[in-house]
N, C-alpha and C positions, 0 to 999 in steps of 0.2 A: 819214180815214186814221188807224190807232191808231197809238199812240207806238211799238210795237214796230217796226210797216214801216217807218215814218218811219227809224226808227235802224238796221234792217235794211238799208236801202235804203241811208243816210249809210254804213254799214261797208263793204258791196259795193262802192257806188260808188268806196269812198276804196282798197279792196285793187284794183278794176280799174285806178285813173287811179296809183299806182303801181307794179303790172307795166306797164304801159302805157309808164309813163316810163324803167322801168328794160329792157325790150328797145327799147326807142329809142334809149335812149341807147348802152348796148352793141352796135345796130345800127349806129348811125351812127358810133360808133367802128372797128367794124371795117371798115366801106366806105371811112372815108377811109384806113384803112391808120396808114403812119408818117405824111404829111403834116401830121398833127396834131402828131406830136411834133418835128415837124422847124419847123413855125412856131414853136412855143412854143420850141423851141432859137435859132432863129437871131434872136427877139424883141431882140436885143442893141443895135440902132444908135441910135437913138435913143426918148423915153419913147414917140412918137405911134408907131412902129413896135409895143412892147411893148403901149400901151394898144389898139392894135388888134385885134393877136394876140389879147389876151384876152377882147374884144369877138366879134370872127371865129369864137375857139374854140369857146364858149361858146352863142355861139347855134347853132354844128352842131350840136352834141352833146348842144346842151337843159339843162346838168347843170353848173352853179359849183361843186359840189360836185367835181367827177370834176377841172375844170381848177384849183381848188384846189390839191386833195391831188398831182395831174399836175407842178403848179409848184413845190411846196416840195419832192418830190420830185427836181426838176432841181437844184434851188439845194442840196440835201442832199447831194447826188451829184456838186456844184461844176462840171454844166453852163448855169448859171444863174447870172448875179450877182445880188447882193441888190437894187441901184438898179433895172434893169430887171424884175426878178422884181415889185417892187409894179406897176408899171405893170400888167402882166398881172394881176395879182389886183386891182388895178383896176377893169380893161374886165370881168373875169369879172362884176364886178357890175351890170355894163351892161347884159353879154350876157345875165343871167337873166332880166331884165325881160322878154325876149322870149315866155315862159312862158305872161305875164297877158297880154299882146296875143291870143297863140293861141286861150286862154280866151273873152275877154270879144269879140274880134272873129268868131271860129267857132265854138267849141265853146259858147257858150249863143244863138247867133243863130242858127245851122241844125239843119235836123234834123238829130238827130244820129244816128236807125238811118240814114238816106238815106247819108250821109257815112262813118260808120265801119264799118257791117257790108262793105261793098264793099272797103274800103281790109285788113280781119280777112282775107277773104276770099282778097285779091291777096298780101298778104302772106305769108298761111299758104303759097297756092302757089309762089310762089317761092322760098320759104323749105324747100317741102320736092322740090322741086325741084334742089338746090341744097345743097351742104356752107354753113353758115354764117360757116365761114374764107374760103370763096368771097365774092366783092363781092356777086354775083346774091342769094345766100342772106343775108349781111348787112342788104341792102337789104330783104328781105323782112320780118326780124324789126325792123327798124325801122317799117314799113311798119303793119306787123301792130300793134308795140308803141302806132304812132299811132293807129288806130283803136280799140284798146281804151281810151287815156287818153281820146278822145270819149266813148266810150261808159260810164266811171267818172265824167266829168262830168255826162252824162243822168243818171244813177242821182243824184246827189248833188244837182243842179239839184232832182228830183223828192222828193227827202226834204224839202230844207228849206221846200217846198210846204205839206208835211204839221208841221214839227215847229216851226214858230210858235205852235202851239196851247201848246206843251208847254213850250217854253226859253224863257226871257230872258236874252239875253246880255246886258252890262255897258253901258250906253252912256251917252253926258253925257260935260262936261268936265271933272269934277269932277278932283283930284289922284287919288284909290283910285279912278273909274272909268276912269280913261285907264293908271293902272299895270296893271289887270286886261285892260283892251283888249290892252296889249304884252305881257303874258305869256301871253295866249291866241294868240299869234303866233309867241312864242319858243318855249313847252312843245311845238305843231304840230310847230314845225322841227326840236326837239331830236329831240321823242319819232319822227317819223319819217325825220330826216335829208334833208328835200326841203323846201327854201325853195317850189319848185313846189306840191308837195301844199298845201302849206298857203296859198299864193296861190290854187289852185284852190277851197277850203275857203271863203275870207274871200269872194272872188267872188261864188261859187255861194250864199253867203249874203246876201250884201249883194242881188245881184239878185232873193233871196226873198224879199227884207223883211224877213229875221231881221236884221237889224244894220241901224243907219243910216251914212251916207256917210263921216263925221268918224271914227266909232267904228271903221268898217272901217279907213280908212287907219293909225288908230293901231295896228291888227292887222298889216295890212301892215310898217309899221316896225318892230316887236317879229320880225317874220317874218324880217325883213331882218338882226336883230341873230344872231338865231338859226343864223345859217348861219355865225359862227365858231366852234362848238362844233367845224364839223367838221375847220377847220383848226388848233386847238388839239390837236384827238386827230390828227391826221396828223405835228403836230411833237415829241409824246412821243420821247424818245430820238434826235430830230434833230441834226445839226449846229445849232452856233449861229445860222449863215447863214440856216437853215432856221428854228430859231425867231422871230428877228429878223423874217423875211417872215410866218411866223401871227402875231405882234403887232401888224404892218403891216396888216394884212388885220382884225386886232382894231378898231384904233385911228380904220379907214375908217369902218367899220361902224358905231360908235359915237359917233362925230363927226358923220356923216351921219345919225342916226338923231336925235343930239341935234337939230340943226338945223332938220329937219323938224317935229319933235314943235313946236317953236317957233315956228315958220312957218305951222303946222296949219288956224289961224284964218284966216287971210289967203290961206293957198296954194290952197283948195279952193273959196274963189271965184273965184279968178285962172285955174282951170285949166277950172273951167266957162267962162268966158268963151271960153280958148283952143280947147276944143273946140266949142263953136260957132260959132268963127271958121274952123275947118277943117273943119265938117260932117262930124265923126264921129257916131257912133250916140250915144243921149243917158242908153242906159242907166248904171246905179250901175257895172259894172263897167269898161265902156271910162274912166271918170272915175277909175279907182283903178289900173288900169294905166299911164292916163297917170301919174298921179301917181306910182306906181313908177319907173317910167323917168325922170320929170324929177325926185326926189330925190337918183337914183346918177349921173346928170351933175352936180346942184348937189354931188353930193361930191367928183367928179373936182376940178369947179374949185376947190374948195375948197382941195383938195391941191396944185394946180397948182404956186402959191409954197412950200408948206411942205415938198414932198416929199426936197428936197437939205437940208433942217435936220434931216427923220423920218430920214431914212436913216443922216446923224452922230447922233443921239442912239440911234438901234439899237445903231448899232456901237461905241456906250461902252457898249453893257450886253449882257445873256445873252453874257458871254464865256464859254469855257471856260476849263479852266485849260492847254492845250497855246496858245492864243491869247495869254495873259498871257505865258508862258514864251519866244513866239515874237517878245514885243516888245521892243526892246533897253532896259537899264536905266540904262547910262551918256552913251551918245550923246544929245549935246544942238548942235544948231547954231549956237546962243549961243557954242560954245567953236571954232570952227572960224574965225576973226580971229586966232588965238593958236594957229600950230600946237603948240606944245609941249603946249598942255593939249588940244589935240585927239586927240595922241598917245597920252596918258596914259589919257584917256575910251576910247578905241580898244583901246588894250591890255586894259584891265580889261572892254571886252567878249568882245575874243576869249577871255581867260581863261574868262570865265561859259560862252562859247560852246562852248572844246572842256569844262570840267564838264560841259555835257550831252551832246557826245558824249561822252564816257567812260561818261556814267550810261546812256545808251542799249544800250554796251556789256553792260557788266553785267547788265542788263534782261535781253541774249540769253543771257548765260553762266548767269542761272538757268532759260532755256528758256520764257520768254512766247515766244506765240505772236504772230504778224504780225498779228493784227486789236489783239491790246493795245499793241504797236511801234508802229502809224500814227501816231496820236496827238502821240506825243515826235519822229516823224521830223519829221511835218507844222511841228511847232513850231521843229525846227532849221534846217527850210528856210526860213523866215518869218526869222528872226533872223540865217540867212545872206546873206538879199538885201535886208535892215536895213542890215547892216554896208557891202555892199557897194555900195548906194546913199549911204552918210555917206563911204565910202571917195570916190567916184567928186564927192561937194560938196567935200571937203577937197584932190583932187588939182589944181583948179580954180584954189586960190589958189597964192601964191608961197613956195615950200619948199625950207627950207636943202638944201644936201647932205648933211648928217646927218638928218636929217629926211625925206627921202626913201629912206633909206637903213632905216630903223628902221618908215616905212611899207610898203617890200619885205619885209622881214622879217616882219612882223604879219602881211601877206597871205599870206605863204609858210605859216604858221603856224596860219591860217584854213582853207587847200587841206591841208595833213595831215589836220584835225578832220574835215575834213568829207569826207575820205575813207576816213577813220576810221568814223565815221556812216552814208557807204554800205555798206562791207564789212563791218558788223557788221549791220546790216540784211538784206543778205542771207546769213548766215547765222543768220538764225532762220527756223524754229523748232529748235534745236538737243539733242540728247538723244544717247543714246551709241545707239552700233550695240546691232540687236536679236538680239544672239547671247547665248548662253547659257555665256558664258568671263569667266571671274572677272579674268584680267588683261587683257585686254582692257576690260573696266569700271572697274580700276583705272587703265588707262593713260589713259582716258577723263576720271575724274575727277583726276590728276595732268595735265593740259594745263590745264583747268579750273583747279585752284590757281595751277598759274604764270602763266597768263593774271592772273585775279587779285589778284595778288602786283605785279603790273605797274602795274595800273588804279590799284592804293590808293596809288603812287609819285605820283599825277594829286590827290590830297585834300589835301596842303597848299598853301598860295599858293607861290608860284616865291618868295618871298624867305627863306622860311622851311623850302622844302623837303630832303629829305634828299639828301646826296649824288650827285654825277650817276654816280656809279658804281652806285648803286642801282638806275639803268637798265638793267639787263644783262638783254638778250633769249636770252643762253644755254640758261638752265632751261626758256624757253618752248618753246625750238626745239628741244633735246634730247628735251623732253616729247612735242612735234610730230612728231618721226621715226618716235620708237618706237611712238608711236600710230597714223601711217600706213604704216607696216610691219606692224603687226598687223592692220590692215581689210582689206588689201591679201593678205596672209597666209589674212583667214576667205574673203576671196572665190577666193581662187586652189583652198580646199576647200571651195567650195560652201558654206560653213556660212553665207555674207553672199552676198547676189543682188547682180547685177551693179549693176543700176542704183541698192538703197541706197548699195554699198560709194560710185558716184560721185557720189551725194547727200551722204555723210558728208563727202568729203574733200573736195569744192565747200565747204562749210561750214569745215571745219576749217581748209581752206589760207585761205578769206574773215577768219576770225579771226585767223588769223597775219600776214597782210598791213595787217591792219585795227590789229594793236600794233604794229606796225612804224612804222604811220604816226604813231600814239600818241606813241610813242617819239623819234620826230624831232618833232615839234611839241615835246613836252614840254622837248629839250633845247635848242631856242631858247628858250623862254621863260625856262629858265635863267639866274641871273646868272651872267659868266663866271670861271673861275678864279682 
């Protein structure tokens, strides 16, 4: 065989056994429907639930890559918590091993036209039989997608027949031969995105004699590391939560990989042993599947004790900055023995606390939109149920009548801000009516000023603030009439559609009520007269 078919045959092979994998796996996703997302959703109760889910997932679906990107996905989307989310990205690494079994127990021990043209065949039909949003049709292109990945392994099996003549891969233990072995494992995974393809590759070699036993596993491992490329590119632009779990998923992979590379000498006579003790087949690849599968459980346990220290040490890092903002800066439980200084620490949060509702305010009155809003809400509401959990340790202990009396107060004070925070919230995204009237734009931007004018009453500390007369909601509400007289006004001549004019004044009444609440927060925090 010349080097051309050889490699001809290696490229076929390798473009069949990925279409192969990839309508498999899109088949088997759409037969199981939601059920798939509805496990990985409800993965919550405990880790062995989660680690199984991702075990379960994954070997449906063929594809750690798909339950991956599936889970950081939930946990980005905060239907997923960060603690059981590893768990699943976990088992996903279980569940891939399942691949090289496929491989090294079927796919190079039977024939493989016998096996896959039948299976191409049944699936084609059903498949065109059949819408493929239908299960029947789904089933099919899985069906279909499996016999073609057999028949990408014949073709691959048969090149590296022929291209021993031609390659020398890397092999020995040397330090530069075993880094080459892991990055011919890694570059597979990157360059094709399928930890499989490249399990199929190292197989299908090993069983040709292009590579020896040790050589391969170290390819395997490098294969293994490789498959966080794709949860790193899935957490670009993530929530933190989300990052947090692709580092998790980093940290597996790389832990486990170290471990093994270690073990290397010693593991791959222990697992010869073991499969002769179970009378599996005695080829090179059933011996490197095992060894896949029993490296990603010696990871599990690996993590088993560490996973509750991985998970606080995430959550002190890739914070955002609405995470920082949402965590309180005064409250310390140290002071809560002492209510007076507890009081003090309290006060000085809720202060910080309405500053950001005010600034959230502002936010709408220059007209950001609701995806740049979330952020600063998200952060308010984190520092609301802050407050309100140190509120809830402090009411516990024994508190003067004054003292209780000042924490009614604070709390009262707290339910303004943060009603303040709602109803300016839902008035964005806020911009004037879209008519073509010069006073009506100016009425638009004069609510706007005296809104304003109100807020920046909010920027010095309550000890040093200007006058409580300086509170005066007149200008706001005078500005508010004659502006909803005039929308009221374009819509009564058509010149405003019905449903902007109730869009504007949802909005405009949401910010009027929203200084209002301003307004009363502000002048408790007041010193009094």
């Amino acid at each position: 065989m010349t080097l051309w078919t050889s490699a001809s045959l290696l490229a076929g092979g390798l473009g069949l056994f990925l279409l192969g994998m990839n309508m498999m796996t899109d088949g088997l996703k759409h037969a199981a429907g939601p059920a798939l997302h509805q496990i990985l959703r409800n993965a919550t109760r405990t880790r062995w639930h989660a680690l199984s889910s991702g075990v379960l997932v994954t070997t449906v679906v063929q594809s750690s890559s798909a339950v991956t990107v599936a889970t950081i996905g939930f946990v980005n989307a905060g239907l997923l918590g960060l603690a059981p989310a590893l768990w699943v990205l976990f088992g996903a690494n279980v569940g891939t091993t399942m691949t090289g079994w496929i491989v090294a127990l079927i796919g190079l021990e039977f024939d493989v036209e016998t096996l896959a043209l039948p299976l191409v065949a049944l699936g084609v039909l059903l498949r065109l039989s059949s819408s493929e949003q239908q299960r029947r049709g789904a089933i099919g292109t899985a069906m279909a997608g499996f016999g073609l990945l057999f028949l990408g392994i014949g073709l691959m099996q048969q090149s590296f027949a022929g291209l021993d003549e031609y390659i020398t891969l890397p092999q020995g233990t040397g330090f530069f031969a075993v880094l080459a072995q892991l990055s011919i494992g890694m570059v597979l995974t990157v360059l094709m995105q399928s930890s499989s393809a490249s399990m199929a590759i190292v197989l299908t070699a090993a069983q040709g004699g292009l590579i020896d036993l040790q050589s391969a596993a170290a390819a395997v491992i490098g294969a293994n590391i490789g498959t966080t490329v794709t949860a790193l590119l899935a957490a670009i632009g993530a929530t933190p939560n989300a990052r947090r779990a692709a580092a998790a998923h980093v940290i597996f992979n790389l832990q486990t990989g170290a471990v093994a590379l270690l073990l290397l000498p010693w593991w791959i006579p222990l697992l010869q042993t073991l499969r002769d003790y179970l009378g599996l087949q005695t080829g090179p690849a059933v011996l490197l599947a095992l060894f896949h599968t029993s490296f990603n459980l010696l990871g599990v346990l690996l993590m088993w004790p560490l996973a509750n220290a991985l998970t606080r040490w995430l959550q002190r890092h890739f914070r955002a900055r609405e995470e920082d903002l949402g965590q309180p800066r005064h409250l310390d439980d140290n002071v809560l023995p002492v209510p007076s200084l507890a009081l003090q620490a309290l006060e000085r949060e809720v202060e910080r606390f309405g500053q950001m509702c005010v600034a959230l305010a502002r936010r709408v009155l220059s007209g950001a939109s609701v995806e740049l809003l979330r952020d600063e809400r998200n952060a308010i509401a984190s520092l609301d149920a802050a407050v309100e959990a140190f509120v809830e340790r402090m009411s516990r202990g024994a508190l003067s009548i004054p003292a209780s009396q000042r924490l009614a107060e604070l709390l009262r004070v707290q339910r303004y801000y943060e009603t303040c925070a709602d109803l300016s919230f839902a008035a964005a995204p806020l911009s004037a009516p879209g008519v073509d009237d010069e006073k009506i734009q100016q009425q638009h931007q004069a609510f706007i000023s005296a809104t304003l004018q109100l807020l920046a009453e909010h920027d010095a500390a309550p000890a040093t603030a200007a006058p409580r007369a300086a509170l005066d909601l007149r200008p706001m509400e005078s500005a508010y009439q004659q502006l909803k007289a005039s929308v009221l006004a374009c819509a009564a001549t058509a010149a405003l559609a019905l449903d902007e004019m109730e869009t504007q004044l949802d909005r405009y009444s949401s910010l009027r009520r929203a200084m209002q609440q301003a307004v009363k927060a502000r002048l408790r925090l007041l010193p009094q007269a």
